[in-house]
N, C-alpha and C positions, 0 to 999 in steps of 0.2 A: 157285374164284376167291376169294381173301381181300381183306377191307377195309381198303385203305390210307389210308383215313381216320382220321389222327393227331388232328384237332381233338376225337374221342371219349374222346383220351386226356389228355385236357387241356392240350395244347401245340400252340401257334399254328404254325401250318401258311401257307405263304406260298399265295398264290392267284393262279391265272395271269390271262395279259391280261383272258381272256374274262369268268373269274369278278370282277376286278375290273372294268371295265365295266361289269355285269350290278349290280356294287355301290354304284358312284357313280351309275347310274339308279337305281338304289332309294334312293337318299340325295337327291337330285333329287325323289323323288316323294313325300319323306316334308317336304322342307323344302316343297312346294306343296301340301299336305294342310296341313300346320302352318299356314298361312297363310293359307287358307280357313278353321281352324277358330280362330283368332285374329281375322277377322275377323267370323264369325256369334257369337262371344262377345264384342266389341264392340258390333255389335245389340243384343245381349241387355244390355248396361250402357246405352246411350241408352232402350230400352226399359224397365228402371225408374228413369233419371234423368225419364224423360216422365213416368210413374207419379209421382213422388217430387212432382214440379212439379204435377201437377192436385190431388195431395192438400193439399201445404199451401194453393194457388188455392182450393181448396172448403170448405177449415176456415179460415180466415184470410180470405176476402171472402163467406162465406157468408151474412153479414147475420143481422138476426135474423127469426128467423124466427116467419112470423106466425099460424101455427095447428101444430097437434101433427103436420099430416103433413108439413109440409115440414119441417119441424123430424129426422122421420125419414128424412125423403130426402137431406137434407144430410149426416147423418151412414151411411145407409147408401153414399151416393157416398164418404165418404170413408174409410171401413172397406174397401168394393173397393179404390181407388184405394190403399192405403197394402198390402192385400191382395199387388195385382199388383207394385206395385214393389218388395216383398219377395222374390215368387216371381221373376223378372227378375233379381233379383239374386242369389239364388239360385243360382238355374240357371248366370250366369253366372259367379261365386264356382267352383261344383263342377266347372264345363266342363274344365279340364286333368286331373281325376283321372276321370271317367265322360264323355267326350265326345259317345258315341252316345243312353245315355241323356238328358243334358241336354239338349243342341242337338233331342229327337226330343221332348220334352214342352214344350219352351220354343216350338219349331215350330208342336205342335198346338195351344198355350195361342195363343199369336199369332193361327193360323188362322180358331180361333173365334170372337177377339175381331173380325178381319179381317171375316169372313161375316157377323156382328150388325150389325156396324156397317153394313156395303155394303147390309143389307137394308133398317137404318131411314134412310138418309142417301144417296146416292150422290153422290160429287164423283168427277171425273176426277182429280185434283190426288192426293185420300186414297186410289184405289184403286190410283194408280201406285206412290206410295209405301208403300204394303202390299204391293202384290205385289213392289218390292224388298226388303223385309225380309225376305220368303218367300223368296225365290229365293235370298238369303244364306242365312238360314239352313238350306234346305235343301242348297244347297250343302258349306254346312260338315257336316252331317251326313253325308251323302254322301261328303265328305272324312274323316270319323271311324269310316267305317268300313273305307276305304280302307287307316289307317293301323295299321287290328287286322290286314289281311291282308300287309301291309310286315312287320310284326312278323314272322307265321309266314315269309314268305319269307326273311329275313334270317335268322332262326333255321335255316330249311333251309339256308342258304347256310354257316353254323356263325359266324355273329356275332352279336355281343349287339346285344340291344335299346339300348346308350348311342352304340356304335358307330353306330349309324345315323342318330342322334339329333344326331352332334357336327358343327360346323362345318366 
């Protein structure tokens, strides 16, 4: 039995009902992956615009300070603080070219800071709001990686990666 698959031979090959169904669900699942992981790269921009906002707050009202340790405390808060909204932004800067990557260290940077905080402080208000940040962005990750396995299918299906991608 020989392979009548023309699309190996570089010519576009029409595709029946089935397989076009099969392709505008995959183009459906990749424009809702898109859009979870546009949204946990969102997170990740309010997340060092939050950053950006505590550090100028802690170098610009820090006061002066009255013995040499707080003096190092203000500036070690604001080396973190100018730190994370760098890594934040970052993260969500590189989001469209490494998606799984990012959204998966920008998650566990989050997480951690999430956990410190809930240890030394607990408010209902801050843990709800942290566990929505989580759940974005694990979501989106989850969406990211959703969209490396769209890629192989459409490529099994004998379509490009833009095809899948276009409106």
């Amino acid at each position: 039995m020989e392979d009548h698959n023309i699309l190996d031979h570089g010519l576009r090959g029409e595709r029946t009902d089935a397989e076009e169904s099969d392709f505008q669900l995959l183009k459906l699942d990749a424009a809702n992956a898109l859009y979870h992981i546009r949204n946990a790269r969102i997170v990740l921009f309010v997340l060092a615009a939050i950053w950006g906002i505590v550090a100028i707050v802690v170098i610009f009202t820090g006061g002066e300070p009255k013995n040499e340790l707080e003096a190092t405390f203000y500036i070690t808060i604001s080396f973190t603080a100018v730190f994370l909204m760098l890594a934040f932004a970052i993260l969500a800067w590189r989001t469209p070219k490494k998606p799984v990557v990012c959204l998966a260290t920008g998650l566990v940077l989050f997480a951690l800071l999430f956990a410190i905080n809930t240890l030394q402080s607990f408010s209902i208000l801050g843990f709800m709001l942290g566990a929505v940040v989580i759940y974005l962005l694990y979501r989106g990750m989850t969406h990211a990686l959703k969209i490396e396995m769209i890629i192989q299918k459409a490529k099994s299906m004998g379509a490009k990666k833009a095809e899948v991608f276009e409106p």
